[in-house]
C-alpha positions in Angstrom: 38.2 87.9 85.1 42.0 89.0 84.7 41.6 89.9 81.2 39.5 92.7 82.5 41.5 94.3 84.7 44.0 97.9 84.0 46.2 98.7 85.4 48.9 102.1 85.2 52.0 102.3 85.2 53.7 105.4 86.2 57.6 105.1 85.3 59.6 107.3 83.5 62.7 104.5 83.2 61.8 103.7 80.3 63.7 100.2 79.7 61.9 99.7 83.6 58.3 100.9 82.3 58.1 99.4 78.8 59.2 95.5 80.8 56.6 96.2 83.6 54.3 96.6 80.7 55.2 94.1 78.8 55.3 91.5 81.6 51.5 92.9 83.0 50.0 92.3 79.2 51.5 88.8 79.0 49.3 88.5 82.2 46.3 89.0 80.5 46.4 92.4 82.2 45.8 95.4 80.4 48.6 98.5 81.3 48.9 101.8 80.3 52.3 103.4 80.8 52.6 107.3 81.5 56.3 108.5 81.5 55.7 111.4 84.5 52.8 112.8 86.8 51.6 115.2 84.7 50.8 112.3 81.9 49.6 110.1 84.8 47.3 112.7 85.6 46.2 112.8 82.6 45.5 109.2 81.9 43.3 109.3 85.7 41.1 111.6 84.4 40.5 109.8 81.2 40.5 106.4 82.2 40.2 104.1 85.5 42.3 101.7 86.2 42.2 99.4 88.6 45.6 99.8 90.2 47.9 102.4 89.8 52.1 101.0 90.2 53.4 104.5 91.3 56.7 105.8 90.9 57.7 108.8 93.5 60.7 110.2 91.7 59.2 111.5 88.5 59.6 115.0 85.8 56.8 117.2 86.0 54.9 116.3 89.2 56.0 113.6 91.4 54.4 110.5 92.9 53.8 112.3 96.1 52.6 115.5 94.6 50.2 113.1 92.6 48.9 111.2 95.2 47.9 114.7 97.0 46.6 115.4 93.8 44.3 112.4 93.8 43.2 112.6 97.2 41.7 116.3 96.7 39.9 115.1 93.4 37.4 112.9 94.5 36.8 112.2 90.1 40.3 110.5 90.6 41.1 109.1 94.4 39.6 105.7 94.6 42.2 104.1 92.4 44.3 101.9 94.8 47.5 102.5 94.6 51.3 100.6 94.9 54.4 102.6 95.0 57.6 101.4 93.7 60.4 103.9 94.2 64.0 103.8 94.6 63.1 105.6 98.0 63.3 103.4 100.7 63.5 106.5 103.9 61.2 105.3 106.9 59.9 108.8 106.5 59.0 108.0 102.1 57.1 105.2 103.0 55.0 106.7 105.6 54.3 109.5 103.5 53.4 107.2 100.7 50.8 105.8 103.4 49.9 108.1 104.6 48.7 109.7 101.3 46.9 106.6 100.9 49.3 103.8 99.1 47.8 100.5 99.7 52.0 99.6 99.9 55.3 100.5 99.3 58.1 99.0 97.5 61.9 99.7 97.2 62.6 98.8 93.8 66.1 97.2 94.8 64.4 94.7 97.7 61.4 93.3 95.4 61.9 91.2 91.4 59.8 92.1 88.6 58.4 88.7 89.3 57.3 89.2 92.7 55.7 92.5 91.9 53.7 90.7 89.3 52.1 88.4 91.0 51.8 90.9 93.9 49.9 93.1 91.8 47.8 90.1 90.5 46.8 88.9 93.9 45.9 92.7 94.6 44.0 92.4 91.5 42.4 89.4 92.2 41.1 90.3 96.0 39.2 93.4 93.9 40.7 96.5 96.6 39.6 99.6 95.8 
């Protein structure tokens, strides 16, 4: 059921973060929003969500430098995980891959909208 579901939010725009949020609840979906990597971190080894929306440019640790982090803590790495950066380099998004996002989005090509229900179909289909 939707209603079950977490997801994180890792955005420190915080007029961005707090309408992601807001827009995931209405959803039925429950998010938690952490404001830089260090917070995200945090929140990972506290609770799991089921879907991690991933920032790259972030204070304190970056979305990169997190998603390395996850993938050497094996208490942390099986959260799937969708990046949405203002990064949009060939070489960020295979990085992003290659570190083991599920996707990569440039936050200028895809609407709140679309990243909602993209996220809920992800949901949905139960990746992990």
């Amino acid at each position: 059921m939707a209603d079950s579901k977490k997801i994180l939010i890792v955005e420190d725009e915080p007029l961005l973060g707090n309408l992601l949020k807001q827009r995931f609840e209405k959803e039925g979906i429950e998010a938690i929003l952490a404001r830089d990597g260090e917070e995200a971190l945090n929140v990972l080894r506290a609770t799991r969500p089921d879907l991690i929306l991933l920032d790259i440019i972030l204070p304190k640790i970056s979305g990169f430098e997190l998603l390395e982090t996850m993938s050497a803590d094996p208490s942390i790495e099986k959260s799937p995980v969708i990046i949405t950066s203002n990064l949009g380099q060939d070489s960020d998004v295979k990085r992003g891959q290659s570190l083991g996002a599920l996707e990569y989005f440039v936050k200028a090509k895809i609407s709140i909208e679309e990243l909602v229900e993209h996220v809920k179909s992800v949901l949905a289909n139960g990746v992990r």
